[in-house]
C-alpha positions, 0 to 999 in steps of 0.5 A: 734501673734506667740512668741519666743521660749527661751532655757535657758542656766543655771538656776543658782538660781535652780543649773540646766542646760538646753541644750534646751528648746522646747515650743509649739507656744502658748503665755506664761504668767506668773502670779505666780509660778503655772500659769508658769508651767501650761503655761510650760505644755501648759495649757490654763489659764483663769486667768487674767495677773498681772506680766511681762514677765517673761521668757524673761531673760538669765543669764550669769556669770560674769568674765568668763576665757574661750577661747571661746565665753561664751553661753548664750542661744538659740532663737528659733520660730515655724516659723523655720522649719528647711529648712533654710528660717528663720533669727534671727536677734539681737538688741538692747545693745552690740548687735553685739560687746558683743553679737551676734547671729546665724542667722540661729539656734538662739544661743546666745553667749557672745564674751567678758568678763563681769563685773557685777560691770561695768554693771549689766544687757543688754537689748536686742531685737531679731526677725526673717525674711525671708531671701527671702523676707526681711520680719518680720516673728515675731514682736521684743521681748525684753529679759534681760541678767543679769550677775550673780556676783562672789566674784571678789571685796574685801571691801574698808574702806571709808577711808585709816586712821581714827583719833579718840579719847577717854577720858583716864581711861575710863571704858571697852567697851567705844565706841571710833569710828566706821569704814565702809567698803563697797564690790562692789559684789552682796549683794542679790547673795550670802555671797559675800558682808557680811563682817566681822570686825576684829582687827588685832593689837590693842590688847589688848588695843582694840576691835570691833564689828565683825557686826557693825565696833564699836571700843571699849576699851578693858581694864580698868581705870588703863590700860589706862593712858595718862601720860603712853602712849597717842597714839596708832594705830590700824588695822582693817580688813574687810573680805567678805563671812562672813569671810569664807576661800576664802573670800577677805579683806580690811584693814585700819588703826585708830590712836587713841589719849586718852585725858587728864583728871584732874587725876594728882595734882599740885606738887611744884618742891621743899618744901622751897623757899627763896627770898629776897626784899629791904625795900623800894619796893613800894606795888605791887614789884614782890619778888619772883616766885614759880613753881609748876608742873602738869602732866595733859595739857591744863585746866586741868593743870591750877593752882592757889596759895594761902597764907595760913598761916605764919606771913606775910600773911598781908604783901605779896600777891601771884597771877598766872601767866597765861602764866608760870602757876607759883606763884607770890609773891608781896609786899602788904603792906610797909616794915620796916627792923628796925621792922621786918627784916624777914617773913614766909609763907605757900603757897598752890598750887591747880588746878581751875578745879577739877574732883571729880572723880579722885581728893582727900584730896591729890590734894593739896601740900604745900610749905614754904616761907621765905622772908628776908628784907634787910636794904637800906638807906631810906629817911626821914620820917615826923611825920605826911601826911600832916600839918594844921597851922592856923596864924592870918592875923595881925602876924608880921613877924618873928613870929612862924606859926607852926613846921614839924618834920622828923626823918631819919628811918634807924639805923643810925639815920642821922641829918635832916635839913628841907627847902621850896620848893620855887616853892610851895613859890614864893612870899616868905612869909614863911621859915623854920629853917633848924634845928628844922622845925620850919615855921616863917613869912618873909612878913606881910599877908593879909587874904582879899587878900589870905585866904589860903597858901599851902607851901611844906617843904623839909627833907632832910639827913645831910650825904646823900643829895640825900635822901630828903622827901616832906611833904604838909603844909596847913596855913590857915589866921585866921581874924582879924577886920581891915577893916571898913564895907562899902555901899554894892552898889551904890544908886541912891536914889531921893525924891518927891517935894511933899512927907510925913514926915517920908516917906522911900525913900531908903533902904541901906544895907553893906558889910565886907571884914571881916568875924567874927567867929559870922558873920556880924553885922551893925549898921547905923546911921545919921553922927554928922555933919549931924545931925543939921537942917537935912532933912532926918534921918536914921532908924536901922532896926536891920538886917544889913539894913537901912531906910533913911527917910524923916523929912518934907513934901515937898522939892523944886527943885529950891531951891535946887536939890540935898542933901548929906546925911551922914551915918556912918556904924559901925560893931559889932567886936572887935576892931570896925570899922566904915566908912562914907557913903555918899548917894546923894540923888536928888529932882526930880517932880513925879505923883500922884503915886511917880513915878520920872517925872523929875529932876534938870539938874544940878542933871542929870549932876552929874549922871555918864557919858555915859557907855563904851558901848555907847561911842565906839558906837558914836566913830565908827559912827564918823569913818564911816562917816569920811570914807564916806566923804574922799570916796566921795572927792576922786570919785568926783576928779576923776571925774574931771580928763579926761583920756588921752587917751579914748581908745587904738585906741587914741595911738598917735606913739610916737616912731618911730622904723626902724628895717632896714637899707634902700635903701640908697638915693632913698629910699623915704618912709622909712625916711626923712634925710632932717632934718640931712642935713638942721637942721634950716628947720627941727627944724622948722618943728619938732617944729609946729609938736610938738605942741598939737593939742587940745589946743593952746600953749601961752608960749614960750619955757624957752630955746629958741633952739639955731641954727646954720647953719650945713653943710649936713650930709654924712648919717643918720641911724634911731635906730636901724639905727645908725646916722654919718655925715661927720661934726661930730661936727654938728651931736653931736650939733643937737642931743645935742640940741633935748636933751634940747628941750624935757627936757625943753619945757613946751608946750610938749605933756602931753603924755610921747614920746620917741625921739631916736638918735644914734651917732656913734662917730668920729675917725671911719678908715672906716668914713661912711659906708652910702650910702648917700654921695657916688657919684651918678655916675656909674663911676667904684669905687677903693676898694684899699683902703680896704685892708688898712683897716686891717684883719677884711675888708679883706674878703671885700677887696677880693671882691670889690678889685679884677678885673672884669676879675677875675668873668669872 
């Protein structure tokens, strides 16, 4: 296969300039630099190929000015003889737009200006043809255009400004940032994208690196002090061809801020502070605030006060606020005015967080405070917290408990007199006289009742009343001996018909409302009046218990069932009291082993009746069945009661309703009017329809229906129809007597019934507007006579009264 022979426009790496390029119709391979030039020379290389095409690349430089069309190079094949047969052909990218090609000689040029930055390289394909025949003299070649870069783009900072920070009096050379800038030039052509840093304002606060873009502090710890100046800016430039003349540049701009360090102490804003505080202030009463200032911010200004010295160390207390970061001075212990009317104190004032390398002996300040104590009218004020009196239970009344003393505190030394709260005492029991605070008994006590009392008194100033004190007071009842021990339960106690002598059936212990200083001591012994022909005895044990104990052998239940033993129980106090127990005991038959069998029934009956528990329990069951019984009778009554009507198809029509006025007299179905006009046949009718139809009536009406013979009626209207007749005396007579009927007759239907009549009353101008007594004749009517009848028939009157010849 024949190749392209490429003429090379420019040489740029080499500086030479090639008009063209003739090559002989060989291959050419390209291994190293050796092998190229030996191909170049047309040698023959037996070596083998270890690289690309070499030769297939055209450079072309970028940004190119010119007016004409930008050579690039020339295409030329061994097929082209020069008789003007051959056709070059170009393909490939931009291939006719950007470049374009002589199809008959093969120059290459570039019609447009190029941008290494927008595209660094073109791939393009070229052939030739027989412009006869159309047909590839060569097989396509690929070759490469690259655009050779100017310096046409300056540098770019990745950011317009930068913020950074650094600690303030830090040493020289304190790295505080670094900035980039980047150049879209060709790096590996030339110095076009080597950049250069520099700092254009800044100086002489700081440097940076002219490679590396690393801004740094310049001067020293003493030059660089927030509280002097806290933000700088700074300008950075970064210039291509390694800063050469010509070369293009690039700014931005970098805020720097020195943070805080603790370098300053707390400084109090003046040396004495002077406040004042009442005597009354409870502990814990804010005095005063104390301000201290800090040339630092944030943590590194934050404080704290201490009292270091003075004569009311004990008396004050200092804390931080910290929202103010000031000192606050409160009351720590109470005051007195009377004893000491003023204090001084030393204050110091240093910060939390220290830095060793900036802070010193110097790093604290001082201050004195002087606190005065102003002299306020004090209630009074009692001797003691609290007061224990002790009174024996016995004490009679208007004897002395005890005595509360309290003195008024203030200069004046006002009178006290003293009271009880009442609501400590609402029983009355106690008082006090107001003058002395002495506290007597009004009321007798009882120990067993309340062993304690806890009473409240009142001091209270003679001139000024509002100025009162409570103080608590605790009596306590010392006991006396004055209630009798008694049997600490009651004892069910029995004995067995065949039993042992001195056999022990029961053993009783007592009880004592009292409480001895040296505890309870009982004695027991057998009553005297028990003590002659006794059948039991009572053993003291010794340890406040007793045996009763049996003095035969054997005991009958029918001679007697129950013995009443008496015992008297004595304590060992002063003065001694004693009380008379009596213990029932019961003669009961038992087994072998002494277990009770069984007792006297009349023994059994003096045993305590049923508990509370059972009776309740007998007492429901009793209601239960009550309520059981009352149920039954009342299901079994209804049962005997038949319903009067079984269902809703039973529903006799008891009342008969015409919402109609009818048809007058030919009206045959909508109501019999006999009735009206033949009263004494109707009734009659009326009567044996009445009766029921399940039973048959053997009573007599108690008011027999009163007859009497009534002309007929002119009409009858059924409720809603109204009813009139001409003899108006008869109609009001028969509805009068239905009224009667239903009221009184015994026989009457056991189902209610509705009988309606209606009575339109006499006096009427028209009479009777029914139908029923008009003549039954087509003889021509005279409707005169309506227009006598007033405006409200004179409507009707225009209608009936006028000619037929007025319809005509």
């Amino acid at each position: 296969m024949r190749t392209i022979i490429l003429a090379v426009a420019c040489v740029l790496c080499l500086g030479l300039s090639l008009d063209a390029l003739s090559l002989s119709g060989r291959r050419i391979e390209a291994v190293d630099g050796e092998g190229a030039e030996a191909a170049i020379r047309g040698e023959k290389l037996l070596k083998r190929v270890r690289r690309g095409w070499m030769w297939n690349q055209f450079f072309l430089q970028e940004e190119y000015t010119g007016s004409d069309y930008q050579y690039i190079g020339k295409l030329q094949s061994d097929q082209d003889h020069g008789n003007g047969l051959v056709k070059y052909v170009l393909s490939g990218e931009g291939a006719g737009t950007i470049f374009v090609i002589d199809e008959n000689n093969g120059d290459l040029h570039a019609t447009r200006r190029l941008d290494r930055e927008e595209k660094a390289f073109y791939i393009l394909k070229a052939t030739v043809v027989n412009k006869r025949t159309g047909q590839k003299l060569e097989p396509e070649t690929d070759f490469t255009v690259k655009l050779h870069d100017i310096n046409d783009n300056e540098p770019h900072f990745s950011k317009e400004v930068y913020t950074g920070s650094v600690p303030e009096r830090s040493d020289i050379g304190t790295s505080v940032m670094q900035v980039t800038a980047t150049d879209a030039d060709d790096s590996m052509y030339g110095s076009s994208a080597k950049l250069v840093y520099s700092i254009s304002q800044g100086h002489p606060y700081f440097s940076v690196d002219p490679n590396t873009g690393v801004i740094r502090t310049a001067l020293g710890p003493g030059d660089m002090d927030r509280e002097q100046r806290e933000h700088y800016q700074v300008v950075i430039e970064a210039k291509d061809m390694a800063g050469q003349r010509g070369g293009l540049t690039g700014t931005t701009v970098v805020n720097i801020t020195l943070t805080d360090v603790n370098d300053n102490p707390p400084r109090f804003t003046q040396s004495i502070y002077q406040f004042r505080v009442p005597e009354s202030s409870k502990s814990g009463t804010p005095v005063g605030r104390i301000k201290a200032t800090d040339r630092d911010i944030g943590k590194n200004a934050e404080m704290y006060f201490t009292i270091v010295s003075g004569d009311g160390m004990d008396m004050f207390d200092i804390s931080t606020d910290r929202d103010t970061q000031e000192g606050v001075i409160t009351v720590s212990k109470p005051l007195d005015y009377e004893k000491k009317q003023s204090y001084t104190v030393e204050i110091q004032v240093q910060n939390t967080q220290l830095d060793p390398r900036f802070m010193s002996a110097g790093s604290k300040d001082m201050a004195t405070v002087r606190i005065g104590v102003e002299d306020v009218d004090e209630p009074p004020l009692f001797d003691k917290a609290s007061y224990l009196m002790e009174v024996k239970e016995d004490a009679a009344v208007g004897v002395a408990v005890g005595s509360v003393s309290a003195m008024d505190p203030d200069g004046a030394r006002s009178i006290v007199k003293y009271s009880i709260d009442r609501r400590t005492d609402m029983d009355r029991l106690f008082n006090v006289y107001p003058g002395n605070g002495s506290v007597f008994l009004l009321r007798s006590l009882d120990r067993e009742e309340s062993a304690w009392h806890n009473i409240s008194i009142i001091a209270t100033e003679f001139n000024n009343p509002r100025q009162t004190s409570h103080v608590p007071v605790y009596i306590r009842l010392l006991d006396i001996n004055d209630n009798a021990p008694t049997f600490a339960t009651v004892y069910e106690t029995f004995v067995c018909e065949r039993t042992k002598a001195s056999q022990r059936i029961q053993t009783v212990s007592a009880v004592d409302a009292d409480e001895p200083s040296t505890g309870h001591k009982f004695f027991f012994s057998l009553a005297p009046e028990g003590s002659h022909r006794s059948n039991f005895t009572v053993r003291d044990n010794g340890d406040n218990t007793a045996g009763i104990l049996t003095r035969r052998a054997s005991y009958s239940r029918l001679h007697q069932s129950v013995y009443l033993v008496p015992v008297v129980i004595t304590d060992g106090d002063y003065p001694m009291q004693s009380s008379t127990g009596t213990l029932t005991v019961r003669v009961c038959t038992c087994d072998r082993d002494g277990n009770m069998e069984l007792c006297n029934p009349e023994a059994l009956s003096s045993a305590p009746g049923l508990s509370t528990g059972a009776l309740i329990a007998i007492l429901l069951c009793a209601i239960i069945l009550l309520m059981i019984v009352v149920l039954f009778t009342a299901l079994k009554r209804q049962r005997k009661q038949e319903p009067l009507i079984i269902s809703k198809e039973d529903v006799r029509d008891n009342v008969v309703s015409y919402n109609d006025e009818g048809g007058g007299e030919e009206d045959t179905q909508a109501f019999d009017i006999g009735a009206l006009r033949h009263p004494d046949a109707a009734a009659a009718l009326e009567e044996s329809a009445k009766q029921r139809r399940d039973i048959i009536p053997t009573d007599t009406l108690l008011y027999p229906p009163y007859r009497r013979p009534a002309p007929a009626p002119s009409g009858l209207i059924m409720p809603p129809v109204s009813i009139a007749a001409r003899d108006n005396g008869d109609v009001r007579e028969f509805i009068n007597q239905r009224v009667l009927e239903n009221d009184c007759n015994p026989t009457a239907p056991p189902y209610d019934s509705l009988a309606t009549y209606a009575y339109e009353g006499a006096g009427s101008v028209a009479e009777s507007l029914s139908s029923l007594g008009s003549a039954s004749s087509e003889a021509e009517q005279d409707y005169h006579y309506l227009s006598d009848w007033g405006p409200r028939f004179r409507k009707l009157a225009d209608l009936y009264g006028a000619e037929d010849s007025d319809f005509s």
